[in-house]
Residue frames relative to the residue before (quaternion, step in Angstrom):
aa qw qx qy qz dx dy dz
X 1.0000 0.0000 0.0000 0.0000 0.00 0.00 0.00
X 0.1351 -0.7822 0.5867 0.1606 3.38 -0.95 0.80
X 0.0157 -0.8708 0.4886 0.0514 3.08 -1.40 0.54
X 0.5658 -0.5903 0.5156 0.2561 3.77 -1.29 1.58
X 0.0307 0.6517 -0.7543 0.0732 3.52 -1.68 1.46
X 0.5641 -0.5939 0.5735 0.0145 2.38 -2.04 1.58
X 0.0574 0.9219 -0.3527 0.1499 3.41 0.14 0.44
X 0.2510 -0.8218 0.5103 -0.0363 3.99 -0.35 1.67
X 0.0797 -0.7567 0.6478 0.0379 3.94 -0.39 1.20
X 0.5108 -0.5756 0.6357 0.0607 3.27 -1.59 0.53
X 0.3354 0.8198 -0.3886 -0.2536 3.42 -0.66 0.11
X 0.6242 -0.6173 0.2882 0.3824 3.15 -0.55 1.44
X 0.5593 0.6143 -0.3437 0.4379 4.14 0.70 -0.42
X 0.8725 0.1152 0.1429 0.4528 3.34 0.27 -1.54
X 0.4309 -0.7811 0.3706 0.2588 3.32 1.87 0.16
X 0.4629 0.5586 -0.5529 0.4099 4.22 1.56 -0.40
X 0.4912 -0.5181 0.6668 0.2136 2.62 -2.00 0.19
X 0.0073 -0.8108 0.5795 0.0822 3.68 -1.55 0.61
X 0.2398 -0.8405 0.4762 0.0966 3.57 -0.54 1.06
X 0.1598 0.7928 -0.5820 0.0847 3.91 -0.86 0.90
X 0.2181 -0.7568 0.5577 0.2620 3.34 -0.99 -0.21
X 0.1900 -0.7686 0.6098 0.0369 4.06 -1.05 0.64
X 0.5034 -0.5380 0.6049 0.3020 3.39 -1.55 -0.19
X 0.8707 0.2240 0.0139 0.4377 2.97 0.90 -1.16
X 0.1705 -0.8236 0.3792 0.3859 4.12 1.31 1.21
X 0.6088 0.7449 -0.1982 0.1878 3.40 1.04 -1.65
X 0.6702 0.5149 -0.0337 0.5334 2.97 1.15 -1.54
X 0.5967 0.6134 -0.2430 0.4568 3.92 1.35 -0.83
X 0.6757 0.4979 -0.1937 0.5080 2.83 0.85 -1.74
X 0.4267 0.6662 -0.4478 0.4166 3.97 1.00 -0.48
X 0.8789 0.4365 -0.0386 0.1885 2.22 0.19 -2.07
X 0.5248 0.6251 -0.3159 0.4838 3.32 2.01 -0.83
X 0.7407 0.3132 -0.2519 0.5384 3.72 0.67 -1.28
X 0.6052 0.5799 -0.3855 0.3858 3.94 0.32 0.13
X 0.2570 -0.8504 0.3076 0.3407 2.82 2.16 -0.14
X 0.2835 0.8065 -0.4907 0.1688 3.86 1.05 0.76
X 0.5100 0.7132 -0.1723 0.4490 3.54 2.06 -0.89
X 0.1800 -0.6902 0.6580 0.2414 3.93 0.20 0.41
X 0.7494 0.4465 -0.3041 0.3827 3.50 -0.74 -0.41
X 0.8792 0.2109 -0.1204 0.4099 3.05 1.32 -0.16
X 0.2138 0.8385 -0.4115 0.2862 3.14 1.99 0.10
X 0.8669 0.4135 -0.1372 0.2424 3.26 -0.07 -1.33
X 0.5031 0.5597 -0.3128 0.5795 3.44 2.41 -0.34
X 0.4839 0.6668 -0.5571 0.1045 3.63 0.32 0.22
X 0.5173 -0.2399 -0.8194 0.0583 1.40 -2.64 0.97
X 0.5801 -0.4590 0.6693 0.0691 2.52 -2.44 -0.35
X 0.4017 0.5604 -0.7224 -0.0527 3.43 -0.81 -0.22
X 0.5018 -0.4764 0.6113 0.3841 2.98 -2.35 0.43
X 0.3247 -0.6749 0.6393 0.1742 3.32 -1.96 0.43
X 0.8157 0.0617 0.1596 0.5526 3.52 1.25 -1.34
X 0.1260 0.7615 -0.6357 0.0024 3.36 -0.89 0.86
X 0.3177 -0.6364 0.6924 0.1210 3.14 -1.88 0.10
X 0.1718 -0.7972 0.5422 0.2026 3.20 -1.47 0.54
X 0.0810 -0.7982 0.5970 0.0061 3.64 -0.24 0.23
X 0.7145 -0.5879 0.3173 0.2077 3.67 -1.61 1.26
X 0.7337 0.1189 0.1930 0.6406 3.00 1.14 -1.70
X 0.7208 -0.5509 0.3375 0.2511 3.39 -1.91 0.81
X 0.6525 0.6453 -0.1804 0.3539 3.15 1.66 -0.75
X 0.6671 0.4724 -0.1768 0.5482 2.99 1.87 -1.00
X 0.6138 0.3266 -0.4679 0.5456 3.84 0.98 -0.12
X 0.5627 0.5440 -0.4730 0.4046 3.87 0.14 -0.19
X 0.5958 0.5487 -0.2682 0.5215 3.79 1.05 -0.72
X 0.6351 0.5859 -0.1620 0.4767 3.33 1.44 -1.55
X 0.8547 0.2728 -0.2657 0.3527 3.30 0.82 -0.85
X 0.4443 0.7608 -0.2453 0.4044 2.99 1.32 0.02
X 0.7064 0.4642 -0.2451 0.4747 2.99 1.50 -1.25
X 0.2293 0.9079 -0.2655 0.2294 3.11 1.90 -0.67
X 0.8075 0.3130 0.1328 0.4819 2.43 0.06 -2.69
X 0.5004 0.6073 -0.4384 0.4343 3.98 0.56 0.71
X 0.6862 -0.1986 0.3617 0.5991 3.46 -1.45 0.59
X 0.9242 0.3246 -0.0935 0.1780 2.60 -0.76 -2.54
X 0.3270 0.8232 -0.1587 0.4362 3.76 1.65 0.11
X 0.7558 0.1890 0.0437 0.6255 3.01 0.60 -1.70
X 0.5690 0.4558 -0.5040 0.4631 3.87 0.90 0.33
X 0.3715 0.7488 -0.3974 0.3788 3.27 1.59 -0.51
X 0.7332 0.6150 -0.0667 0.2824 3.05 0.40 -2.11
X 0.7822 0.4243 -0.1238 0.4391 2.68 0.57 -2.09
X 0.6147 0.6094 -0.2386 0.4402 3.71 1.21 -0.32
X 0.6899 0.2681 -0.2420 0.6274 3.26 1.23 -0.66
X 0.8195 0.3418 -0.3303 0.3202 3.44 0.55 0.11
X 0.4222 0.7789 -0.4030 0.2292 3.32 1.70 0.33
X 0.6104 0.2480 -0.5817 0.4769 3.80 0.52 0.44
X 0.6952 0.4215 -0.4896 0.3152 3.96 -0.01 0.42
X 0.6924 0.4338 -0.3623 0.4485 3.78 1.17 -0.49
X 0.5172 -0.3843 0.6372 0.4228 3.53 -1.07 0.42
X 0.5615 -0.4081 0.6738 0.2533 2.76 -2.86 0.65
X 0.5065 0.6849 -0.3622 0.3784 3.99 0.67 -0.22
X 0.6231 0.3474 -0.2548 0.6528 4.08 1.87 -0.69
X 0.1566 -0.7564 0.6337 -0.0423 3.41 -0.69 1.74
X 0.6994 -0.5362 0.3231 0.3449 3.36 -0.70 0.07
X 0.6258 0.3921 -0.1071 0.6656 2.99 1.70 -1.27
X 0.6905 0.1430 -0.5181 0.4840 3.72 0.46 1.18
X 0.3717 0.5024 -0.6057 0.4925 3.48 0.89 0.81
X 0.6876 0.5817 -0.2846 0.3282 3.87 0.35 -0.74
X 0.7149 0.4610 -0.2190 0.4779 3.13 0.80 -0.90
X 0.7430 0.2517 -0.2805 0.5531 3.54 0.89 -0.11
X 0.7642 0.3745 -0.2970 0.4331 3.19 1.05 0.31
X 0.0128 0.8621 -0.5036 -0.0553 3.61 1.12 0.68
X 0.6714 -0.4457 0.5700 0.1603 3.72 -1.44 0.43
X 0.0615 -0.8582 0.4799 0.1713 3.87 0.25 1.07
């Protein structure tokens, strides 16, 4: 069975957060710091902070989406508040993460 992740980077540079989703986390995460990722070229490194797994392609696309909302990134910021600095505001989680 394969399966679609939802998946938060870090970037060590600018400290923003960035939120996608892959088939394959391992191979992404390459691909983010190898700088193959436009949207992300210029934030290297990377590290991941947070994934998800999910069954199907439909359900992490839903996933990431929900992500990148208000209600999304309170998500985040909640589960990830003893690992993110006070320094990730909601409103630089937004800007790099607009709502498609």
């Amino acid at each position: 069975m394969s399966y679609f992740y939802v998946y938060v980077l870090k970037s060590e540079i600018d400290k923003q957060l960035y939120t996608g989703y892959t088939s394959d986390l391992r191979q992404r995460l390459k691909e983010h710091n190898s700088g193959n990722v436009k949207s992300t070229k210029h934030r290297r490194p990377l590290k991941l902070v947070y994934f998800e797994g999910c069954l199907n392609q439909q359900d992490a696309t839903h996933r990431e989406k929900y992500l990148k909302t208000t209600y999304g990134k309170r998500y985040l910021k909640n589960r990830l508040k003893n690992y993110l600095p006070c320094e990730i505001t909601e409103e630089k989680f937004q800007r790099v993460n607009p709502v498609r």
